[in-house]
C-alpha positions in Angstrom: 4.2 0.0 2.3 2.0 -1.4 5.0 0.8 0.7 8.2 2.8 -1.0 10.5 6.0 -0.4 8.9 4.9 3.1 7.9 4.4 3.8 11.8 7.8 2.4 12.7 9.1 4.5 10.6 7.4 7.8 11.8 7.5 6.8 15.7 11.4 6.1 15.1 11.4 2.8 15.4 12.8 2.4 12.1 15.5 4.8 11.1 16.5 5.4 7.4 20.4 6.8 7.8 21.0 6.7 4.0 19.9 4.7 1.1 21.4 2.0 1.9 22.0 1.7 5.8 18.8 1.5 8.1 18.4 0.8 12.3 16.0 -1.5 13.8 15.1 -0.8 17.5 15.6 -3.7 19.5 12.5 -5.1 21.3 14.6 -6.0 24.5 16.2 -2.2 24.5 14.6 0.2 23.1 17.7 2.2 23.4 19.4 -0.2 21.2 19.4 -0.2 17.5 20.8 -3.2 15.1 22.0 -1.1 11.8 21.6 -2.8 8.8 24.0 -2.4 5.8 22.5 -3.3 2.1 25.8 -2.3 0.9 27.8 -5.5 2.5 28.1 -8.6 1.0 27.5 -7.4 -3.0 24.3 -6.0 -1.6 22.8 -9.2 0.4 23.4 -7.1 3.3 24.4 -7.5 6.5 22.5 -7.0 10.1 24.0 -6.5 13.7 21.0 -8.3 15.4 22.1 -12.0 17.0 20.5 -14.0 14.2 22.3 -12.6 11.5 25.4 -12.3 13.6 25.3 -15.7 15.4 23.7 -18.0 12.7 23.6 -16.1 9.7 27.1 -14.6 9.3 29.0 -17.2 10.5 26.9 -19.4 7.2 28.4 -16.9 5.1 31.8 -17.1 6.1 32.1 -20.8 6.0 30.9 -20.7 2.5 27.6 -23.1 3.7 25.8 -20.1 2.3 26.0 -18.0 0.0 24.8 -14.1 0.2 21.4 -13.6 -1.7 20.4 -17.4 -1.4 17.9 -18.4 1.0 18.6 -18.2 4.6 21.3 -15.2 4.1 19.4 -12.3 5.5 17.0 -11.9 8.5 13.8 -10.1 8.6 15.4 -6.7 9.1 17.9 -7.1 5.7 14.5 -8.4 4.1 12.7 -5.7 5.5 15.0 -2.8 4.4 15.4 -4.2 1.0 11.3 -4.1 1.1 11.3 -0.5 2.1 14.2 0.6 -0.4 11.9 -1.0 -3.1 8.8 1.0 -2.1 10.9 4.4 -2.3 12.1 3.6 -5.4 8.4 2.6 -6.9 6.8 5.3 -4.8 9.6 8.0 -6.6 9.0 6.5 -9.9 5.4 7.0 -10.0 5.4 10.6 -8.7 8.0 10.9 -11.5 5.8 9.5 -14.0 2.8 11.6 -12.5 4.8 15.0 -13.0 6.2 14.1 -16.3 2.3 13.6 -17.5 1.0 16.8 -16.1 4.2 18.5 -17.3 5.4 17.0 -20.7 8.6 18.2 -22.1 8.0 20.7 -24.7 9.1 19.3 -28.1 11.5 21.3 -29.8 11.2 21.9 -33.4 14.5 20.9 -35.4 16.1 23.2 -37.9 16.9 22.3 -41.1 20.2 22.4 -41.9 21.2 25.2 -44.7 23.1 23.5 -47.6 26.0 24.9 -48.4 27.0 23.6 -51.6 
């Protein structure tokens, strides 16, 4: 993930409420935040900031667009979709890292008695 986005994220400028929902602090208000929802539209995702409301949605809804083509998010959909992405690598490599350092122990079968 790139610095910028790494310092929203620790200043609070970008809030991670769940796995799927994120905020965005508005530039006009910082008290404002537009949530984002990855879980809306089978995962295209949907934004409460005025371009995805006000041109985006409205796209959608008419069937002009359809989610996941081009044009159906805005950058904070794009953006949180981005970020999920590098949680998921990130947690796959550490994964991967402890699995190496820590292999499963293999367990030796036992043979089966026969019994006839």
């Amino acid at each position: 993930m790139d610095r910028l986005t790494r310092q929203k994220i620790e200043d609070g400028r970008i809030i991670i409420e769940s796995a799927l929902e994120f905020k965005y602090q508005s530039k006009q208000d910082p008290d404002s935040y537009y949530l984002v929802d990855l879980s809306a539209y089978g995962g295209s995702g949907a934004c409460y900031c005025e371009q995805f409301r006000f041109r985006i949605e409205p796209k959608i809804l008419s069937g002009s667009v359809a989610p996941h083509e081009t044009g159906s998010q805005c950058k904070h959909i794009l953006l949180s979709k981005f970020i999920l992405g590098q949680k998921v690598i990130d947690s796959t490599i550490e994964k991967l890292r402890q699995y190496e350092e820590n292999p499963p122990k293999k367990k030796n079968p036992t043979k089966k008695k026969d019994t006839t």
